[in-house]
C-alpha positions in Angstrom: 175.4 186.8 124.5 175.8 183.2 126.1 174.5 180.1 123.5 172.8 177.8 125.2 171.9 174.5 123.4 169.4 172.0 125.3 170.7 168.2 126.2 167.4 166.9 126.0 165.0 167.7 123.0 162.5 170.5 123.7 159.5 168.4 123.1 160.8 165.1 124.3 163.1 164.9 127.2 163.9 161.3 126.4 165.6 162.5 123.7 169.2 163.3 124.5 172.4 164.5 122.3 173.9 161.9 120.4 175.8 163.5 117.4 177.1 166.9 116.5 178.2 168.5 112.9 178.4 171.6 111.1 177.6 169.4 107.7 173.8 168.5 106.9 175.1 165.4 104.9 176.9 164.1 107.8 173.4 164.3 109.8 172.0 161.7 106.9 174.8 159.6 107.2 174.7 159.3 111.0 171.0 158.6 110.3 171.3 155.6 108.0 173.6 154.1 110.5 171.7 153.4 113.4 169.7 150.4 114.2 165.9 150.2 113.7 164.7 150.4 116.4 166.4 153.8 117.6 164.5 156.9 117.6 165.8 160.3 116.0 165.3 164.0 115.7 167.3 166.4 114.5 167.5 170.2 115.2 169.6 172.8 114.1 170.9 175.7 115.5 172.6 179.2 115.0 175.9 179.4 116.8 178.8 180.7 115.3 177.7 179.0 112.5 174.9 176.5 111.8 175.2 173.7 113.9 172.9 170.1 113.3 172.0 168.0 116.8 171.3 164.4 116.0 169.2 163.5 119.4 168.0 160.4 119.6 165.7 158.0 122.6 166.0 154.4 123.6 162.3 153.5 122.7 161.7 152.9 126.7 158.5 155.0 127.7 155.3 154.3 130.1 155.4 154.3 134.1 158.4 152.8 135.4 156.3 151.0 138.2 154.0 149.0 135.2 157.8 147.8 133.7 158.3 144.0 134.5 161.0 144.0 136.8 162.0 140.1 136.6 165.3 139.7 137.2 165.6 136.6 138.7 167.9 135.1 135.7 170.1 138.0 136.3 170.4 137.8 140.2 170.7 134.0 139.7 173.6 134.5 137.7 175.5 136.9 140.3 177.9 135.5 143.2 176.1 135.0 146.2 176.8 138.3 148.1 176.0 140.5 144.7 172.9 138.5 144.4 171.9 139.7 148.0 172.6 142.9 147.6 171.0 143.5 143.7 167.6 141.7 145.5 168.0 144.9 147.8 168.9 147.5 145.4 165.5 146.3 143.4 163.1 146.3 146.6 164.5 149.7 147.1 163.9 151.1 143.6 160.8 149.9 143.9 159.9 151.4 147.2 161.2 155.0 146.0 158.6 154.9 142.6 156.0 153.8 145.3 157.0 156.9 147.5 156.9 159.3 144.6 154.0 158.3 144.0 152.6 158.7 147.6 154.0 162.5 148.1 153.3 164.0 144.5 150.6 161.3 142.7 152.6 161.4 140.1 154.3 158.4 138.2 158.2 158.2 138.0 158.6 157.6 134.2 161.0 155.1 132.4 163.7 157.2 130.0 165.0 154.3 129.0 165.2 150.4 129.3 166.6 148.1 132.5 170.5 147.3 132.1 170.3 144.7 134.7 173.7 143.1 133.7 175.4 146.1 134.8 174.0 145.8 138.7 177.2 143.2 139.4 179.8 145.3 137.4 178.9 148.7 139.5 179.1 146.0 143.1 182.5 144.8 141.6 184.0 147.8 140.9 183.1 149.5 144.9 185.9 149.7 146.9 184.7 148.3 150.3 187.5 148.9 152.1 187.6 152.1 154.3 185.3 153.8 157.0 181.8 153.4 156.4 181.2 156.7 155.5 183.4 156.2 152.2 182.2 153.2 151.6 178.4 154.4 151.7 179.6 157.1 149.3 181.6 154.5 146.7 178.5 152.5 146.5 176.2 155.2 145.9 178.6 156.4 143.3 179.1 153.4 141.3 175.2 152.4 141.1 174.6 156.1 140.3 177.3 155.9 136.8 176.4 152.0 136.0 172.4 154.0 136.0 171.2 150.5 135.2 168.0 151.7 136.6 165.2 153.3 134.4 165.3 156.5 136.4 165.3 157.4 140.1 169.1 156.1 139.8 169.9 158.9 142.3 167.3 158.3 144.8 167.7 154.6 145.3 171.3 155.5 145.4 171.2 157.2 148.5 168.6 155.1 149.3 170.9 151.7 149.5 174.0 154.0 151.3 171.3 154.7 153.8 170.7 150.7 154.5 174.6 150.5 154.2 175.0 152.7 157.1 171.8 151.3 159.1 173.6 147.9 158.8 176.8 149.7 160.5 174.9 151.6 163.0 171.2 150.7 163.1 170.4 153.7 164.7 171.1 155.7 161.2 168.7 157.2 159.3 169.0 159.6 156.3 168.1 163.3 156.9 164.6 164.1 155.5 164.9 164.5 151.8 161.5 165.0 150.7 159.3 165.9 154.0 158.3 169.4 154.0 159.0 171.5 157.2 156.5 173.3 158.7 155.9 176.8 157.5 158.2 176.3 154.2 157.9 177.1 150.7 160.1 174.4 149.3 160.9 170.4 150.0 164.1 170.6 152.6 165.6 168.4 150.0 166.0 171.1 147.6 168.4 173.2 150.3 171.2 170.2 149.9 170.3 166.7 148.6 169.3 168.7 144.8 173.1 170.4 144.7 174.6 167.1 145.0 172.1 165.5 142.1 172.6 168.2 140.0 176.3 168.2 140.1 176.3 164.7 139.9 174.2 164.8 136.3 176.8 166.9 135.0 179.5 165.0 136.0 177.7 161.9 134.2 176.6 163.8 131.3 180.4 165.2 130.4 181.4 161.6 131.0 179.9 160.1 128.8 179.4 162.6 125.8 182.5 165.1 126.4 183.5 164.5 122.9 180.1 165.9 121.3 180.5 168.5 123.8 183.8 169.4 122.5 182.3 170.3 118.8 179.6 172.6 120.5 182.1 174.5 122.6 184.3 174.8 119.0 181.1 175.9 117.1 180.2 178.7 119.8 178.0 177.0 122.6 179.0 178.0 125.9 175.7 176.1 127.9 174.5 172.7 127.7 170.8 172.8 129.4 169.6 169.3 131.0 166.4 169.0 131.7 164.9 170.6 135.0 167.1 173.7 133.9 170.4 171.8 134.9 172.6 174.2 133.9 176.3 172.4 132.1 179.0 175.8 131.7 181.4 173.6 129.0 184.7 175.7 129.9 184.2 174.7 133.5 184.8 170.9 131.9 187.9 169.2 130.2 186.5 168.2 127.4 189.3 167.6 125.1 190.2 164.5 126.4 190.5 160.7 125.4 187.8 158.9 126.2 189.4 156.5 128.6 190.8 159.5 130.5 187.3 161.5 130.5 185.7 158.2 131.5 188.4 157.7 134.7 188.9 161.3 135.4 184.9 162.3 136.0 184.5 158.9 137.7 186.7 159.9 140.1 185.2 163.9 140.6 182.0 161.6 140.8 183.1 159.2 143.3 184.4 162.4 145.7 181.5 164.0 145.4 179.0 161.2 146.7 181.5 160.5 149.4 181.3 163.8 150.5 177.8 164.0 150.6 177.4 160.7 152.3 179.9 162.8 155.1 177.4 165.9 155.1 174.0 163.6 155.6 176.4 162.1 158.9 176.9 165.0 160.1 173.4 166.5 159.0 172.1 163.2 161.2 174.4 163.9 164.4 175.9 160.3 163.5 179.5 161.8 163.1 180.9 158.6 165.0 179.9 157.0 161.8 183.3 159.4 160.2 185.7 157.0 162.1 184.3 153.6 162.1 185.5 150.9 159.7 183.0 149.6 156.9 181.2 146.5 156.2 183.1 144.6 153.4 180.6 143.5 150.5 180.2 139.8 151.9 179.3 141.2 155.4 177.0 143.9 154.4 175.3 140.9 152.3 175.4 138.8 155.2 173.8 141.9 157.7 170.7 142.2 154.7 170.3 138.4 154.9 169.5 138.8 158.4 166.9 141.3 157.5 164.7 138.3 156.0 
């Protein structure tokens, strides 16, 4: 029998794992520790043994479109060329929660709060120099694991490799990702763009909580269940490692993975010229979005 044992809690998918222990009065102590304003619920469940799952929620709820998105103190703050590019990444967030709402009338909701100071850490860390290809792919991955976005993290993602690669070749454009073809049962997004997303959450999920996951693989889960029915097998995952190393070793899986599909939506696009010529560095890029008005 496989035990599965979901990320987010049953009844509120805001809540995610935070804390793992065998011992009920470790589960108080946890408890007592965390600031006021966090939000807790604890479940237990039958593994090997009993097993208690501290979950807990950021307090962030409501539509994301209704949060107050004013970051001008932030974006004021940046060096020029981040400050350019963060004013982009927001009017594309903003566009994909106006878009959701368009195709399915349906509200993208906030999980948790803005991180806005981590928009220049995730531009800092890109490596901008190679083809444009893997620089499309860096920057998609590095906004994707800063996820200093209430949610659509992944779609605005792809969405700002997209104008990175429009600004190389204007004559770009991503592969439909959420038109339905004629006579089909399912978005065409679900066929590729959904693999990548999905293997991407689990890369970022066994980032950052690895070590919990290590106690639940020890105590007899072999599953970790995301919501949407994403699907984490723990022995496919190195989970007994140091946090620095988990944090640098996933980054990296992360990193090749959004390069790669940024190389499949080339090729997907008939762009493949796109595969040998040279990137934009972060200052150019900034200056090509400038001239965009």
């Amino acid at each position: 029998m496989t035990n599965r044992v979901p990320y987010h809690h049953d009844l509120d998918k805001q809540f995610s794992v935070d804390f793992v222990t065998p011992e009920l009065e470790a589960v108080g102590d946890r408890i007592v520790g965390y600031e006021a304003h966090k939000s807790v619920k604890v479940e237990s469940f039958e593994l090997d043994r009993t097993v208690y799952v501290v979950y807990t929620a950021s307090g962030a709820s409501g539509a994301a479109d209704e949060i107050d998105y004013d970051l001008v103190e932030y974006i004021d703050s940046m060096g020029p060329a981040n400050g350019v590019i963060a004013t982009r990444l927001v009017e594309v967030f903003r566009n994909v929660l106006d878009e959701n709402y368009q195709e399915e009338g349906n509200r993208v909701q906030a999980y948790k709060n803005i991180a806005a100071e981590e928009i220049e850490p995730a531009l800092n860390q890109v490596d901008w120099n190679g083809t444009a290809v893997e620089v499309a792919g860096r920057l998609a991955s590095n906004l994707i694991l800063k996820h200093a976005l209430p949610n659509a993290n992944h779609r605005t993602a792809i969405g700002m490799s997209q104008l990175y690669l429009k600004r190389v070749d204007p004559e770009f454009s991503m592969p439909e990702t959420a038109i339905q073809p004629d006579g089909a049962d399912e978005y065409d997004w679900m066929e590729w763009v959904n693999d990548y997303i999905n293997e991407s959450k689990r890369l970022l999920t066994v980032r950052r909580k690895g070590g919990r996951f290590k106690y639940l693989e020890e105590f007899g889960c072999d599953v970790l269940v995301r919501k949407h029915d994403i699907e984490i097998p723990l022995e496919e995952y190195e989970l007994d490692l140091q946090r620095s190393e988990r944090w640098r070793k996933y980054a990296e899986q992360h990193e090749e993975l959004w390069i790669d599909f940024t190389e499949r939506a080339v090729r997907r696009a008939e762009m493949v010229d796109l595969l040998d010529t040279d990137g934009l560095s972060k200052h150019e890029f900034a200056d090509e979005l400038k001239e965009l008005g």
